[in-house]
C-alpha positions as CSV (number, residue, x, y, z in Angstrom):
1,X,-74.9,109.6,-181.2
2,X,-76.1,113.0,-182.7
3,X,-77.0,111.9,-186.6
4,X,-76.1,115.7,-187.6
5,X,-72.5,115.1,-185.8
6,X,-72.3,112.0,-188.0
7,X,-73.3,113.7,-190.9
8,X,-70.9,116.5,-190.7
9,X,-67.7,114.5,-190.0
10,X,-68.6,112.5,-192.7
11,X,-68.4,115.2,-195.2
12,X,-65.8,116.7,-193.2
13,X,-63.7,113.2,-193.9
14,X,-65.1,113.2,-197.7
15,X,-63.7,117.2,-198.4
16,X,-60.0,116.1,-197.1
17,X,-59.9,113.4,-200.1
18,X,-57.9,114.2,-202.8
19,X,-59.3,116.0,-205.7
20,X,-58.6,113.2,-208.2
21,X,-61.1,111.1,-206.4
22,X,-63.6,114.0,-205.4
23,X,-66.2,112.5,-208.6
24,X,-66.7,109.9,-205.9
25,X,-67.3,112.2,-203.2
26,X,-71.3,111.9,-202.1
27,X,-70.3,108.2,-202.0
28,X,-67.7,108.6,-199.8
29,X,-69.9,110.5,-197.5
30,X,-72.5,108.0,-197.2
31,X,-69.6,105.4,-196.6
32,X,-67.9,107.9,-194.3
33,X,-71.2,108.0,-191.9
34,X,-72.3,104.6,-191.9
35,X,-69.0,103.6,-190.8
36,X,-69.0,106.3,-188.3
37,X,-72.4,105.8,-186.9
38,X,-71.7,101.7,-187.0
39,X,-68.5,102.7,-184.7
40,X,-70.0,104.6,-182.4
41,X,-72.8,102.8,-181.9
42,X,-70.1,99.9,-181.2
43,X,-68.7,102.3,-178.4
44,X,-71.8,102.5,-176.7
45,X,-71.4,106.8,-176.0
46,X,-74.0,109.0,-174.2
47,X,-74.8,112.5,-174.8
48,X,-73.9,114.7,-172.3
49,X,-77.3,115.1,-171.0
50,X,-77.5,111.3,-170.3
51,X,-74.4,111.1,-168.3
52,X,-75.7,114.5,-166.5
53,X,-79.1,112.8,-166.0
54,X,-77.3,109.5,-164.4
55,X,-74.7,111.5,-162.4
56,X,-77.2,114.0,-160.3
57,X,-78.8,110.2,-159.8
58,X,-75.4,109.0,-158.3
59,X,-75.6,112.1,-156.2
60,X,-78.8,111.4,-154.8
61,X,-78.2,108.0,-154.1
62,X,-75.0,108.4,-152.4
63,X,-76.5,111.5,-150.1
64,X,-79.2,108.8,-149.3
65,X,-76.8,106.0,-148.5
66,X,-74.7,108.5,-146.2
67,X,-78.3,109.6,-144.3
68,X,-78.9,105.5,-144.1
69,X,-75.9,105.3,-142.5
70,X,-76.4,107.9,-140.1
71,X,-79.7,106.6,-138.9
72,X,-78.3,103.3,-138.8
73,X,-75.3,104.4,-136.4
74,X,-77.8,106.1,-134.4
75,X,-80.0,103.5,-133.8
76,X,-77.1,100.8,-133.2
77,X,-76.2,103.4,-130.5
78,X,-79.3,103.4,-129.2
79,X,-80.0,99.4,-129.0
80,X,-76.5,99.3,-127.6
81,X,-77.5,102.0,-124.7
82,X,-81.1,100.1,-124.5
83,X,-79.2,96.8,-123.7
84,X,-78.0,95.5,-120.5
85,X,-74.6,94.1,-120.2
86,X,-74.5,90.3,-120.7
């Protein structure tokens, strides 16, 4: 997970506190992102580009799969055609 994202909703979390406890604000921050970035990590997330990067892999494996499968029909065809009737 993006460590500025953390960092942000962290303080984002710690400016939302009310202002009687805002003396113990950088605190809350710091307590804010660890158990932000402890969550997370728990969640196991990608970045965008990740999932991108294994999607367009996906896409090439399927297109290979379906060519595969066309070769593999055409040559059945073939040892079928090649092959005299029992």
């Amino acid at each position: 997970m993006d460590a500025k994202f953390v960092e942000d909703l962290a303080r984002k979390l710690a400016a939302n506190v009310p202002g009687s406890v805002r003396a113990l604000q950088a605190d809350l921050e710091r307590n804010f992102e660890a158990l932000l970035s402890s969550t997370f990590e728990k969640l196991q997330l990608v970045t965008r580009e990740e999932f991108d990067v294994q999607r367009r892999v996906l896409e090439r494996t399927r297109d290979k799969l379906t060519r595969v499968e066309a070769d593999l029909k055409t040559l059945e065809e073939k040892l079928a055609c090649a092959s005299p009737p029992p």
